[in-house]
C-alpha positions in Angstrom: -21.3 4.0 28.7 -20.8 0.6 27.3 -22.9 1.7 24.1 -20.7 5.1 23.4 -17.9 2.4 23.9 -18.2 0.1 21.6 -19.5 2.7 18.9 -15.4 3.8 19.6 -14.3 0.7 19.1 -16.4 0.0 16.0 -15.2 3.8 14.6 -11.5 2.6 15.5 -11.7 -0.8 13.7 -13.2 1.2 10.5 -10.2 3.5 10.7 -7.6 0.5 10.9 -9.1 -1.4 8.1 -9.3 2.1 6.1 -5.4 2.4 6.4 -4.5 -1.0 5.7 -6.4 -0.5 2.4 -4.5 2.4 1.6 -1.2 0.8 2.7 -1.8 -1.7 0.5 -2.6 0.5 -2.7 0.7 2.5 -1.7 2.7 -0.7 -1.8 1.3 -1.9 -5.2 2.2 1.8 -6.6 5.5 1.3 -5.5 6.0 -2.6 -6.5 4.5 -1.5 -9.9 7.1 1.3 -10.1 10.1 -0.6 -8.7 9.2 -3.2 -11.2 9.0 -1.0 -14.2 12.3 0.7 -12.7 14.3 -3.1 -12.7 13.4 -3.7 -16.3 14.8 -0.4 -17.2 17.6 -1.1 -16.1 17.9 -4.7 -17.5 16.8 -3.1 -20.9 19.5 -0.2 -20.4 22.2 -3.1 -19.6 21.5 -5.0 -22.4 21.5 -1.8 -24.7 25.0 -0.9 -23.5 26.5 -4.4 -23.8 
């Protein structure tokens, strides 16, 4: 039925903004860590020098 069809859709478009959420928390973590990962190394090459 149209009804039990769009409550699908409506269920499917929760689940697809759900993920992108998440993606995007995932992504920050791993910004945030390649981040802090580049200034130790900067800080490591200016130790050495």
């Amino acid at each position: 039925s149209s009804a039990g069809l769009q409550e699908k859709i409506a269920a499917y478009e929760g689940f697809v903004s759900q993920l992108e959420k998440f993606q995007d928390e995932k992504l920050e973590e791993v910004n945030e860590k390649f981040d802090k990962l580049c200034a130790d190394f900067v800080e490591m090459t200016l130790y050495l020098e």
